[in-house]
Phi, psi and omega in degrees: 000336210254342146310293205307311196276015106332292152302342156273351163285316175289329182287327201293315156349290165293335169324279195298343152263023207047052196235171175290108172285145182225070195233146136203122152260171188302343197231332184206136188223151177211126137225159178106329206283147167202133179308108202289318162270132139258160196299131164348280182243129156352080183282146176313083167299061212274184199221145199243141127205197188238282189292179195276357178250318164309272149012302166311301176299281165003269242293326185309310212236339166290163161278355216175141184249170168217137148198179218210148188029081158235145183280185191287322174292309169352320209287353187279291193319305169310286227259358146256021163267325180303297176294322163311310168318306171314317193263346184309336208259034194035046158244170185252114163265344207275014150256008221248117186324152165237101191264115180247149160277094199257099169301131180258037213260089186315197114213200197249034182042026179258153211285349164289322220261321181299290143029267175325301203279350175294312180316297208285302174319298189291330164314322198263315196243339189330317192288314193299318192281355153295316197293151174291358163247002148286306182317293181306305168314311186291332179299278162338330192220047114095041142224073163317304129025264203275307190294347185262346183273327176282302173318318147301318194285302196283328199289319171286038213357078161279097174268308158353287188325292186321326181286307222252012159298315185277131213257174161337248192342289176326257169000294163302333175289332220262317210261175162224101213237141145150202172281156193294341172260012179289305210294350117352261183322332176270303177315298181344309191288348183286300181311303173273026172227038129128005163314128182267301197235074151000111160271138200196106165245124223272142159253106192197155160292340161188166208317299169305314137320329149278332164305311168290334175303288210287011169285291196321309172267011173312148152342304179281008184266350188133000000 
């Protein structure tokens, strides 16, 4: 993985400045290719990843990181495997957007309603926290626990299990669960250990409930 997106960041590169791609790498090859148009200004490449050697590679060659379901002690861990990447390649990342994915479920912060919306997280994500580059990653930002307990639970095709491995605390690390001012406060804390740009994806049953989570949290309510 960490080749290929080393090689298609150079092909895209070249794309985008127009030139005639002339590529063949060990994972991807382009020739011939050229943009009939470029784009007005210069585009950003930002790069998503989870471990430290991916994060590294972000920080060498990308514009910008995206990352996802991470808990709040991590990020001192992320963003200096990202920035070490950065200064190993002679770059400054310490300005470089940090765009995170946040599972959202506003509620009315009483322990049923919270209850309900941990469920939808287990519901929603269980398959993610099985798969091995999650698996490793939740392992990696200090639930060993739980992720090797979800993982055991899917290999016997437990589903139940798999859901009812990921405990409370595990959840809560992962989601932005609570009353519109807990879930205030938990980005806020995101925000000051280095987030640039907060994504906020809503857990709910319909389009109007969501609309209403991320009304609750706009920028202009405070």
């Amino acid at each position: 993985p960490r080749g290929r997106v080393l090689e298609t960041v150079r092909v895209l590169r070249s794309a985008l400045a127009g030139e005639r791609t002339r590529f063949v790498g060990r994972t991807l090859r382009s020739a011939g290719f050229r943009l009939g148009a470029l784009p007005a200004n210069p585009l950003r490449i930002y790069l998503a990843a989870l471990r430290e050697r991916m994060l590294e590679l972000a920080g060498a060659i990308g514009d910008g990181l995206i990352i996802n379901m991470m808990p709040l002690r991590a990020m001192p861990k992320i963003l200096t495997a990202y920035r070490r990447g950065a200064v190993e390649a002679e770059r400054d990342a310490t300005e470089h957007e940090v765009v995170a994915r946040f599972q959202l479920a506003v509620t009315d912060g009483s322990t049923e309603a919270n209850d309900r919306a941990r469920n939808l997280v287990r519901f929603g994500f269980s398959g993610y926290v099985a798969t091995p580059v999650y698996n490793r990653f939740f392992q990696w930002v200090g639930h060993e626990g739980v992720a090797k307990d979800v993982l055991a639970a899917f290999e016997r095709g437990d589903r139940a299990g798999t859901s009812a491995a990921m405990t409370d605390e595990f959840v809560d690390d992962i989601a932005i669960i609570g009353s519109v001012e807990q879930c205030r406060e938990k980005v806020a804390a995101f925000v000051a250990a280095g987030v640039t740009t907060p994504v906020l994806a809503p857990l709910c049953g319909s389009a109007d409930e969501a609309r209403s989570m991320l009304a609750a949290l706009a920028p202009g309510r405070g």
